[in-house]
Each structure stands twice: as C-alpha cells, then as structure tokens.
C-alpha positions as CSV (number, residue, x, y, z in Angstrom):
1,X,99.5,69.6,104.3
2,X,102.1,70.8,105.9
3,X,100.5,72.9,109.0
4,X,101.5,73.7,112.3
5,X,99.9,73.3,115.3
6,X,99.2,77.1,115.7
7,X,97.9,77.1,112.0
8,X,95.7,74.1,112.8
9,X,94.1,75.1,115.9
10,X,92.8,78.0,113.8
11,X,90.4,76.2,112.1
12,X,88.6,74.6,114.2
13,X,84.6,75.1,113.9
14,X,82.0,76.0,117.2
15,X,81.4,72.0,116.6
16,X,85.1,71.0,116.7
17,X,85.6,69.9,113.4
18,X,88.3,71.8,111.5
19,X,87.2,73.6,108.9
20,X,89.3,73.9,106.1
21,X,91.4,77.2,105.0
22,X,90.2,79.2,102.1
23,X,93.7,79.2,100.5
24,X,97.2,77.1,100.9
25,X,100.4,78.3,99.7
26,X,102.9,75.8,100.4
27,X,107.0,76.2,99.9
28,X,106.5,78.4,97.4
29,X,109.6,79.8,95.4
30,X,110.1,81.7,92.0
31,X,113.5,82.3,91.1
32,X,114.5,85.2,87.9
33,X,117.8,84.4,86.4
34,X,118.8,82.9,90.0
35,X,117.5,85.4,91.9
36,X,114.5,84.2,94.2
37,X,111.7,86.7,93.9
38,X,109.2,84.3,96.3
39,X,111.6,82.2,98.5
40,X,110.3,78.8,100.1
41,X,106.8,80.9,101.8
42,X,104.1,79.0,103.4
43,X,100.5,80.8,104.3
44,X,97.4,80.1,105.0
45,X,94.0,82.1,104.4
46,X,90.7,81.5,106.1
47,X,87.3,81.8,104.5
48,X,85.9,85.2,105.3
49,X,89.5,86.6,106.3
50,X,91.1,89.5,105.5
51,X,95.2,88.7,104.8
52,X,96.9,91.7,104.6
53,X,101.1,91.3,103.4
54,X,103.0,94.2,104.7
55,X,106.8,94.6,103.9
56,X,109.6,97.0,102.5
57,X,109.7,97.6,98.6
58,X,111.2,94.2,97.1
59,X,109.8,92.1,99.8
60,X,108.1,89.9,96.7
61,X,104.6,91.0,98.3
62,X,103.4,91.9,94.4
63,X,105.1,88.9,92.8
64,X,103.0,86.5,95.3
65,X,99.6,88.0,93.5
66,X,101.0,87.4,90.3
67,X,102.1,83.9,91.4
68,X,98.4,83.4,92.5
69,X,96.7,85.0,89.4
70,X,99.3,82.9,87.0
71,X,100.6,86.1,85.2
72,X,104.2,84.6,86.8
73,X,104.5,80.8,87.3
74,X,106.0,79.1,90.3
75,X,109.3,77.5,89.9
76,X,108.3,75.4,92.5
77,X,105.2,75.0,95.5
78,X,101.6,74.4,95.8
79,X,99.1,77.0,95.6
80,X,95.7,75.7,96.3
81,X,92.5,77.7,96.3
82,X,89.3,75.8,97.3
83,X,91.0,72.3,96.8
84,X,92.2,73.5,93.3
85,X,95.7,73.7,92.4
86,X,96.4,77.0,90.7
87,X,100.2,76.3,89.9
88,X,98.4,74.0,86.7
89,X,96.0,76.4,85.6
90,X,95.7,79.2,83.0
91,X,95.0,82.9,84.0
92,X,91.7,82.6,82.5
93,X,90.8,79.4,84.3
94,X,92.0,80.9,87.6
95,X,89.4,83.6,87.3
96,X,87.2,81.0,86.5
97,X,88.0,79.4,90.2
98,X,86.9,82.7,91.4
99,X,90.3,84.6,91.6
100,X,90.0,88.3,91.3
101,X,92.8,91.2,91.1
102,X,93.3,94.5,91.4
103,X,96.2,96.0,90.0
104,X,98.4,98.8,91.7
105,X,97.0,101.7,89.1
106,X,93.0,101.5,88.3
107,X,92.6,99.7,85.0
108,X,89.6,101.0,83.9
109,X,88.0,102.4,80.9
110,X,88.1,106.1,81.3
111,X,86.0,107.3,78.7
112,X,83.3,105.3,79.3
113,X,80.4,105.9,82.1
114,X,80.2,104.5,85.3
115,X,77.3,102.1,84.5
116,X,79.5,101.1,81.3
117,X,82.6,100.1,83.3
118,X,80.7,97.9,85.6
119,X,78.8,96.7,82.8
120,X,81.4,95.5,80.3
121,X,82.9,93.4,83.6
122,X,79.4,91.6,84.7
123,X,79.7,87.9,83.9
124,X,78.2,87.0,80.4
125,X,77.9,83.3,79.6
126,X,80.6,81.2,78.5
127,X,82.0,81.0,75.4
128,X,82.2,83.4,72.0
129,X,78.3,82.8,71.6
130,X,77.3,83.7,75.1
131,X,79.2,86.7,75.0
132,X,77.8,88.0,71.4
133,X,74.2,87.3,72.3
134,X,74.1,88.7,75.7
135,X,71.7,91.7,76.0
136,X,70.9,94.3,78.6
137,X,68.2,93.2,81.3
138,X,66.7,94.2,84.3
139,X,69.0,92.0,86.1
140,X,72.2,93.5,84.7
141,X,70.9,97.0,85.7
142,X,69.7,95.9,88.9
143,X,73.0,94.1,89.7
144,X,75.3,97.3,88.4
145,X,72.7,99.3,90.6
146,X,73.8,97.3,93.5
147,X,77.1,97.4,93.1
148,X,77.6,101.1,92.3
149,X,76.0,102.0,95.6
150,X,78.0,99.4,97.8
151,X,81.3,101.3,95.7
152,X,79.7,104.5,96.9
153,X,79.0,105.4,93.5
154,X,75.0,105.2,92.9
155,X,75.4,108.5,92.1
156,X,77.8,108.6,90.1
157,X,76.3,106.3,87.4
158,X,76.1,108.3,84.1
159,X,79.6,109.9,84.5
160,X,82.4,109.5,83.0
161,X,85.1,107.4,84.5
162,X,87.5,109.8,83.9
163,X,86.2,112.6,85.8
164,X,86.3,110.6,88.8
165,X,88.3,110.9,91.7
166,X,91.6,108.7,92.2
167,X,90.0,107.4,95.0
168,X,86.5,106.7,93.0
169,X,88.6,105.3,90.7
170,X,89.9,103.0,92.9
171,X,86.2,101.8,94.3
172,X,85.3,101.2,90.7
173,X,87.9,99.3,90.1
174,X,86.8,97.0,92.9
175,X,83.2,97.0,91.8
176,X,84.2,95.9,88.3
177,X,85.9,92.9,90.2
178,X,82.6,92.7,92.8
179,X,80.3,92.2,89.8
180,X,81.9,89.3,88.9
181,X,81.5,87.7,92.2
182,X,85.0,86.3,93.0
183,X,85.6,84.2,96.3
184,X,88.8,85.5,97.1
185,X,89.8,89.2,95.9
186,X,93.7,90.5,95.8
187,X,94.0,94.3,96.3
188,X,97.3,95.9,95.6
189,X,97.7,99.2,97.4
190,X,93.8,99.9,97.5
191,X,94.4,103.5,99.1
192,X,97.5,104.8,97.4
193,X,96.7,108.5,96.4
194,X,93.3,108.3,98.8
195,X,92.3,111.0,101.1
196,X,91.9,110.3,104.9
197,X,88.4,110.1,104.4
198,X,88.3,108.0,101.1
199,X,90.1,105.8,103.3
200,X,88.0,105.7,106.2
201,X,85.1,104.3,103.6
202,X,87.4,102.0,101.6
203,X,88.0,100.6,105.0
204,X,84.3,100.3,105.8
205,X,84.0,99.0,102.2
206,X,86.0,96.2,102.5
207,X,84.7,94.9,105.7
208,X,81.2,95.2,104.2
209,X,82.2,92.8,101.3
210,X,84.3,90.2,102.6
211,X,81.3,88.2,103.6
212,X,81.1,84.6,101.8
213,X,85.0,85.5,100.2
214,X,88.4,86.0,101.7
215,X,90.5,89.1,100.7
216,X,94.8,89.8,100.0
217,X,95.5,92.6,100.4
218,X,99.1,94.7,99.9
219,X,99.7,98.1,101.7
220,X,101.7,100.6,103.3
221,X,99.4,102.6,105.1
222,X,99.5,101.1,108.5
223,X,96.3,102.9,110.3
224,X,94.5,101.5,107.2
225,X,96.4,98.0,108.1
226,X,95.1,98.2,111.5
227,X,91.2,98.7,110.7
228,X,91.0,96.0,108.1
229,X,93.4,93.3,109.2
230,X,92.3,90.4,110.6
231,X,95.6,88.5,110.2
232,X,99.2,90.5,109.1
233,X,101.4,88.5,107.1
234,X,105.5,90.7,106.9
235,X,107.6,89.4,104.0
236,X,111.3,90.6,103.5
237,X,113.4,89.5,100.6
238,X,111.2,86.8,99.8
239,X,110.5,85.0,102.5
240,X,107.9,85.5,106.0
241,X,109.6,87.3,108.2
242,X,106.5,87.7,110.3
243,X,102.8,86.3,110.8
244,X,100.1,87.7,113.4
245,X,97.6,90.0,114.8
246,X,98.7,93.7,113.5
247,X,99.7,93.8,117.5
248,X,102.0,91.2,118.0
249,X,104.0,92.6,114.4
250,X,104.2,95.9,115.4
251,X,106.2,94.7,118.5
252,X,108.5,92.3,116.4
253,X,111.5,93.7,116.7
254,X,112.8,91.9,113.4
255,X,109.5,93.7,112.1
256,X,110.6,97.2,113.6
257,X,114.3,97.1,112.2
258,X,113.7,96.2,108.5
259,X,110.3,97.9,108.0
260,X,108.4,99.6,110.6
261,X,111.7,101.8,111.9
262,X,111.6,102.9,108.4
C-alpha cells in the first residue's frame, strides 16, 4: 500500500504493532464523459474513526459514497474495506461486507410506524426463503426496542413516520441502517434541515454508535464538524486539497480561500 510515513505512524497499537486501517482508498479516479468527478484521491479510515469530507458544492464529496457503495463504478483505483476490494463487488454484496448509507433526503417509508420502518430493515436470513419465512420474535422487538431508544425514538414507536420531525426523520433513517449492524456507516448531510438542538443529540448520537464501526460522513455545518470529527478530510474539484485535525484545516489557507472564506 501506498502509505506515508504520517499515515503509517497512525496505526500503530499500545503494543507497537500497526494495526491495520478500517478502509483504503487508493488513486481513485471516475471520469463522466472526460470530466473527472473523483480525481487520483488517496484516504485512509481507522476502525472506530469518524472521517468527515468537507468541501464546496462539486467537490466530488457525494460521488466518493457512491463510488464506495457501487451505485457509480471507478474508472480506475482500489477501494478496500476490511481487506475486501469493493471496486469488484455488487451493491448488494457491498452491504453484505457491512457497507451502510444514508442518503441526503430520509428514504423512509412514511406511512408506516416507527416500529414498521425499523422492522422491514432488521436483517432476515439469506435468500428468498429466509426472507418469506421470517416471523416476528422477541428478539426482533427487543432489537427495534433498542434501537428506537438509542435514535431517541422509544417513544415514538407506534407513530407514523410521516408525522415525524425532519430531524426524527433523519435519526430513523440512521436506525434503519443501525439495525442492520454495518461496520462502517456513510452519512450524507446528517443535520440538513435540523434544529440546534436536534443537532446537539445527532452529535451525541453518533459518538455513542461508532464503537466497533468507523463512520463517513459529508457536511456543511462546521460547529457540527468540530464535535464529531476525529479526522477532516477537504476535497475540491476532485481531488484532497486538505487532511487533518478540524484545527490544523481551519487554518489552511488553501482551505480558507476556496471553502471556508465562503
């Protein structure tokens, strides 16, 4: 791999063996009719690390989740998750690997309830037969009653998702994507739309759940940048422009004059 010596002395464990990163993406490019979306970008995620990508609007922050999730494909790079190369898998298979996203907007099912949301995502077997023969339990409801009350939804249960909230909308979302237990999660403008205090607990939220996964996430709202971020990554036009403590960007000065100034 293709590391440098800062990246490198990053992993090394309290017994000095170097423990390996959660996620590689090597010289990764995407090109649209010539144009390249994802230009030649390198980064590197620890386990139990919150990423967060920061950058003006067609920095290619959003076209580097789709890249990881497969719903684009690379015209060229690595993207390795847990020693598995992504760039040869199928969308399905990368959830599989324990890839989860959430989208921009909340994609869940409005008319149905709370419980029902987080219900239809909980993990059901494999295969057609798995799925038509699994029933309701105590360990479904136990597991959706866990999950609604680390979403700060416990009571919210019965309702219907579309009364909710935007930002209630938002935490189910990432409970439907909790339930299914991924080991590294991709949030895409988690607070768009949220009030200060919704994002004072998505905050608190995030940090509660990142334990035994690692965590992408895209934003604008830089106080919310500085309470989650463990490591900033700034892209512009494609390509890192940027990489540090939320600190040492926001006295970049390439940082200030093409995306902070703004």
């Amino acid at each position: 791999m293709s590391i440098t010596a800062q990246e490198n002395d990053r992993r090394l464990s309290i017994n000095g063996l170097q423990k390996p990163f959660a996620l590689y993406i090597e010289n990764l490019t995407v090109s649209f009719d010539g144009f390249k979306a994802v230009d030649n970008l390198s980064l590197y995620v620890d386990e139990g690390e919150i990423r967060v990508i920061i950058g003006p609007n067609g920095a290619g922050k959003t076209t580097v989740l789709d890249l990881i999730c497969g719903k684009t494909r690379a015209s060229s790079g690595s993207i390795k998750f847990r020693d598995k190369e992504l760039t040869r898998l199928k969308e399905h298979e990368i959830i599989e690997a324990g890839v989860g996203r959430k989208f921009q907007n909340p994609s869940i099912y409005e008319e149905l309830t709370v419980f029902e949301n987080l219900e239809l995502s909980y993990p059901r077997g494999k295969g057609v037969m798995g799925t038509l023969f699994f029933k309701r339990d105590e360990a479904l409801c136990r597991k959706v009653q866990e999950t609604a009350e680390t979403i700060f939804l416990g009571d919210k249960l019965h309702t219907r998702a579309g009364l909710l909230s935007h930002g209630q909308k938002q935490w189910l979302e990432i409970g439907m994507l909790l339930i299914q237990n991924p080991s590294l999660l991709m949030l895409d403008e988690p607070v768009a739309g949220m009030s200060v205090s919704e994002r004072t607990q998505t905050a608190e939220l995030l940090r509660k759940i990142i334990k035994g996964r690692s965590a992408i996430v895209i934003e604008h709202d830089m106080k919310f940048v500085e309470e989650i971020a463990d490591r900033v990554t700034v892209m512009h036009q494609g390509k890192l422009l940027a990489e540090g403590s939320m600190d040492s960007v926001k006295r970049n000065r390439k940082v200030i004059d093409v995306y902070l100034g703004q």
